[in-house]
C-alpha positions in Angstrom: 0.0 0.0 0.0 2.8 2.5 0.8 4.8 1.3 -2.6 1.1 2.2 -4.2 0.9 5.6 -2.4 4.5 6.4 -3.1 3.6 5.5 -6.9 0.6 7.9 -7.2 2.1 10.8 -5.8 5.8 10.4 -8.1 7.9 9.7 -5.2 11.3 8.0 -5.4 11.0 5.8 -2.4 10.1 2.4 -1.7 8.9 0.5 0.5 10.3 -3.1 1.8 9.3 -5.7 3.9 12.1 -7.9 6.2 11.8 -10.6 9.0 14.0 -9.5 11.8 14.4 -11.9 15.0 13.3 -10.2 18.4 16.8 -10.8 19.5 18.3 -8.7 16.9 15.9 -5.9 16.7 18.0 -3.3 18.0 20.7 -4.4 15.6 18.3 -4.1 12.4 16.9 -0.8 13.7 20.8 0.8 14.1 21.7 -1.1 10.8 18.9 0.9 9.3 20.0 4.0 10.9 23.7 3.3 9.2 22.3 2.8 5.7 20.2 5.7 6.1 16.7 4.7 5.5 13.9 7.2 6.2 12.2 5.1 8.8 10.4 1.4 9.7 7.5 -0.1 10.5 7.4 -2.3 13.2 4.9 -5.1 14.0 4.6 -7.5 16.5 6.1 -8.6 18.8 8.8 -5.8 18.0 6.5 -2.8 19.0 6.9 -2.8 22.6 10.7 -4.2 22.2 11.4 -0.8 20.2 10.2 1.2 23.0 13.6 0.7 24.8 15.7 0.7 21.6 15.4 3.8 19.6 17.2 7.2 20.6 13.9 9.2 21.5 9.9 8.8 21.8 7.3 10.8 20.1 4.1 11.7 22.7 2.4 9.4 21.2 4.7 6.1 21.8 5.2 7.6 25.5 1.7 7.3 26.0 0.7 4.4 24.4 4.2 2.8 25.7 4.6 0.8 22.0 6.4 1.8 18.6 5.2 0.6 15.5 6.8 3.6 13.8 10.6 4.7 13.4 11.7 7.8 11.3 15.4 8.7 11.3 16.5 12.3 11.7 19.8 13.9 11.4 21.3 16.6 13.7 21.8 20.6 11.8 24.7 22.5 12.8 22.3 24.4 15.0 21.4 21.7 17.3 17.7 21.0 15.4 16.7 17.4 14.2 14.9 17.6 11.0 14.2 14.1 9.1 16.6 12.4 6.8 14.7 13.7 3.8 15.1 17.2 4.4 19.1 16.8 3.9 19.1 15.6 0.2 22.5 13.7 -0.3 24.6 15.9 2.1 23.4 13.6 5.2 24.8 14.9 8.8 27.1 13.1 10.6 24.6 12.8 14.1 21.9 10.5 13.1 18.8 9.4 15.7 16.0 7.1 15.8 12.5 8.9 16.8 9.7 6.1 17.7 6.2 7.1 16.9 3.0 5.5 17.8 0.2 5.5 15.0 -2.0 2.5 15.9 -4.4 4.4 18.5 -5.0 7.2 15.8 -5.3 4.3 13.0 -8.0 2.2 15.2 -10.0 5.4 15.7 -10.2 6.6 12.7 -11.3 3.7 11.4 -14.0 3.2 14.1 -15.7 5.7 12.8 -15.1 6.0 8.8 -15.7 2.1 8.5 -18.6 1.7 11.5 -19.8 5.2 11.7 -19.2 5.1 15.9 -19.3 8.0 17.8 -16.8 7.4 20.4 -17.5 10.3 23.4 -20.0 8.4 25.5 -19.7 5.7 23.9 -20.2 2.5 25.9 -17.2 -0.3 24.8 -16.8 -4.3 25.6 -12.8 -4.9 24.9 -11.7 -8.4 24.1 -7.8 -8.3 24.8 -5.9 -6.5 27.5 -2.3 -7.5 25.6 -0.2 -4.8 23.7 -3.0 -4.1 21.1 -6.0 -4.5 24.0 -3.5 -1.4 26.4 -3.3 0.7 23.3 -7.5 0.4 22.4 -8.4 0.3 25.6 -5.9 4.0 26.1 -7.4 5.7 23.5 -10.9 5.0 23.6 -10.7 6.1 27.0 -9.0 9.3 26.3 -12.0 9.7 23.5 -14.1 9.9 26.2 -16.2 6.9 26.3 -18.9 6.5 28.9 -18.1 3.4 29.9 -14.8 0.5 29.1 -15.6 -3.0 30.0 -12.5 -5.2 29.7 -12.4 -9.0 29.0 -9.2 -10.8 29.1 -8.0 -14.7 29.4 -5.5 -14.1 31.6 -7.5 -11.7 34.6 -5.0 -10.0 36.3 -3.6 -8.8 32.6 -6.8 -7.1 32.8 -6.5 -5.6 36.6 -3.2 -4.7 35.6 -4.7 -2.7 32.6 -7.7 -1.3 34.8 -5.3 0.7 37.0 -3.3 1.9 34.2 -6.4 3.7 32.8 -7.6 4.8 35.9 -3.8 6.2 36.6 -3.9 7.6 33.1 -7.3 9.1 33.5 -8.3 11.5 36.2 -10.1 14.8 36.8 -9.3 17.0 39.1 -11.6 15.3 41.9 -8.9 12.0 41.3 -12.1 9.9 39.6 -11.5 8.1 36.7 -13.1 10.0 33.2 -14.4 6.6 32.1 -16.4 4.3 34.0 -13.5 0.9 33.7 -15.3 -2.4 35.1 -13.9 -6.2 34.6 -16.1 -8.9 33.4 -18.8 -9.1 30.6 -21.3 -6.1 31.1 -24.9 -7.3 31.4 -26.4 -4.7 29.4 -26.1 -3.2 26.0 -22.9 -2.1 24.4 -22.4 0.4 21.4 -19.2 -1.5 20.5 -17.3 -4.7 21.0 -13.8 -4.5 20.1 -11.6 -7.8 19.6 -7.9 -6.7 20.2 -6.6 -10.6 20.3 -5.0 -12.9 18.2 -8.2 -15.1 18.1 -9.3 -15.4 14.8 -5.9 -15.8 13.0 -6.4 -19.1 12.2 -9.4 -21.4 10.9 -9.4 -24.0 14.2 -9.4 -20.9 16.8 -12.2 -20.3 19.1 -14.1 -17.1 19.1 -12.6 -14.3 21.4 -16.0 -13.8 22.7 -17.8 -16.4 25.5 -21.2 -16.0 24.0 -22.5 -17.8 27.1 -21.4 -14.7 29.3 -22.3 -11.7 27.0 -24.9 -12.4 23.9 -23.8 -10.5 20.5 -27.6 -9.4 20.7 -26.3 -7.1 23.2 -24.0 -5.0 20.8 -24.8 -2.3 18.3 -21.2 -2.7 16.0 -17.9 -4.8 16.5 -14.7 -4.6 15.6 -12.1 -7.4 15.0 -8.9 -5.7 14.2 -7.8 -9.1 12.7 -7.9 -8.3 8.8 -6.8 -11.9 7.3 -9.2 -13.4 7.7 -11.5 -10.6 5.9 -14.2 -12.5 8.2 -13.3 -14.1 11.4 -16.2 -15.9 13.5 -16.6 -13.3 15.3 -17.7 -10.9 12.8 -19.8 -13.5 11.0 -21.6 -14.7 14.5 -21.8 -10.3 14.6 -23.1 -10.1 11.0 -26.2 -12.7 11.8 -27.0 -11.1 15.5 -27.6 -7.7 13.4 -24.4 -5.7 14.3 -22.5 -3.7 11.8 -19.3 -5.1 11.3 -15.8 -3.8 10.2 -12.6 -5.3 10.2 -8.8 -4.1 10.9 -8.0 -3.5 7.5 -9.4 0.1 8.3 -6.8 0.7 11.4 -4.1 -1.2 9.1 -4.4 1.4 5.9 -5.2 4.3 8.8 -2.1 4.0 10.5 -0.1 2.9 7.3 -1.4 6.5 6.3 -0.5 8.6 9.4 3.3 6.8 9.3 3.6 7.7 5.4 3.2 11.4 6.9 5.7 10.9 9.3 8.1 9.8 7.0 7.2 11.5 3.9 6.1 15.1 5.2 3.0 14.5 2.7 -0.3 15.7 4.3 -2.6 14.5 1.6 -2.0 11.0 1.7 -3.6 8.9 -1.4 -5.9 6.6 1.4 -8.2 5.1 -1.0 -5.3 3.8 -3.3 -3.7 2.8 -0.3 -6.6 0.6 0.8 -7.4 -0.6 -2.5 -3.7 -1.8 -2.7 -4.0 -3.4 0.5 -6.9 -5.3 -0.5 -5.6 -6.5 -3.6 -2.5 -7.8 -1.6 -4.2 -9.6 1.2 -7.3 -10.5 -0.4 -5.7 -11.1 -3.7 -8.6 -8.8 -5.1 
């Protein structure tokens, strides 16, 4: 999708895909920096790895603790960094790493092109309290939804995420802005958001114990899996009523807010991006 984008608006970059251990991460992210790439991508499990690796954090990785994006900047005489493409071919000397974080703007940004949700006030069932469940479950809070009911296999992964939003999140009377709860909600939900790995594969079990919360319950749900294009979830969604979207949305999102990053580019070509994306995974 970024090779597509680059295409469309006459760029002379491109984009490349490598598998890189976990264990030497921090030497493909300095070999990088030496051969003077504009940035990476980084997926899992290398996200919350990168954290501790690259030489400074944008706001947004602080917050959301993970980097999925790198661009490399070099040092002017003056002491600013400015990113490698602002140098041409006279690169500087002082080169840097700067992690960015563009999955929480990617997921809600599709939320609401792809499922039309309004997020403030929103009331949320989140499947996943993992490195993708922290980052969803930070930003929809920060949205300002009403209330955040989180669901994971492992409970005190979810506890553990309960106080980090509660931490995160306070007014001045020290009460959390979202109502956070464990557990399966009994009522109605706007929005069920699957941030697990459930669904990858054709033998896994739904995310979701439909004996606990009914899929009747929920207006719209989100799997950010994209491959399959419809995981059991979002079928079982699809004939209890809800709308349904998957990840591809927060995939091309994000992909779009890190070609910014790295290219400077405000108007980034989105549709050819997804339609590239589609053609790729879905072989469309």
């Amino acid at each position: 999708m970024h090779n597509a984008a680059f295409a469309e608006l006459g760029l002379n970059w491109r984009y490349l895909a490598y598998e890189v251990l976990p264990e030497n991460l921090r030497e493909a992210i300095e070999g990088a920096k030496a051969m003077r790439f504009a940035g990476l991508n980084l997926t899992v499990p290398h996200k919350l790895l990168a954290y501790n690796m690259v030489d400074a954090l944008d706001e947004s990785a602080k917050f959301w603790g993970a980097v999925n994006t790198i661009r490399f900047e070099g040092r002017k005489p003056g002491g600013e960094w400015l990113p490698l493409r602002a140098f041409d071919n006279d690169f500087p000397a002082d080169i840097r790493s700067h992690g960015f974080n563009t999955d929480a703007e990617g997921l809600v940004t599709s939320l609401e092109q792809d499922l039309g949700v309004t997020l403030p006030g929103a009331r949320v069932l989140l499947l996943g309290a993992g490195g993708a469940g922290r980052t969803a479950a930070l930003k929809l809070a920060e949205c300002g939804v009403a209330e955040l009911h989180l669901v994971n296999r492992t409970h005190n992964k979810a506890e553990e995420l309960l106080s980090v939003i509660k931490s995160a999140f306070k007014v001045k009377t020290h009460q959390p802005l979202v109502h956070v709860s464990l557990g399966y909600p009994k009522t109605e939900v706007d929005l069920v958001v699957n941030a697990t790995s459930l669904g990858l594969k054709p033998e896994d079990e739904s995310p979701l114990d439909d004996t606990a919360f009914s899929l009747t319950q929920a207006r719209a749900v989100y799997d950010m899996i994209y491959k399959p294009a419809e995981t059991k979830l979002l079928a079982a969604a699809k004939a209890a009523g809800c709308r349904t979207a998957s990840g591809l949305g927060m995939l091309v999102w994000q992909g779009a807010r890190a070609f910014t990053i790295w290219t400077g580019e405000e108007k980034v070509p989105v549709a050819t991006m997804r339609r590239a994306a589609e053609q790729s995974i879905y072989a469309r």
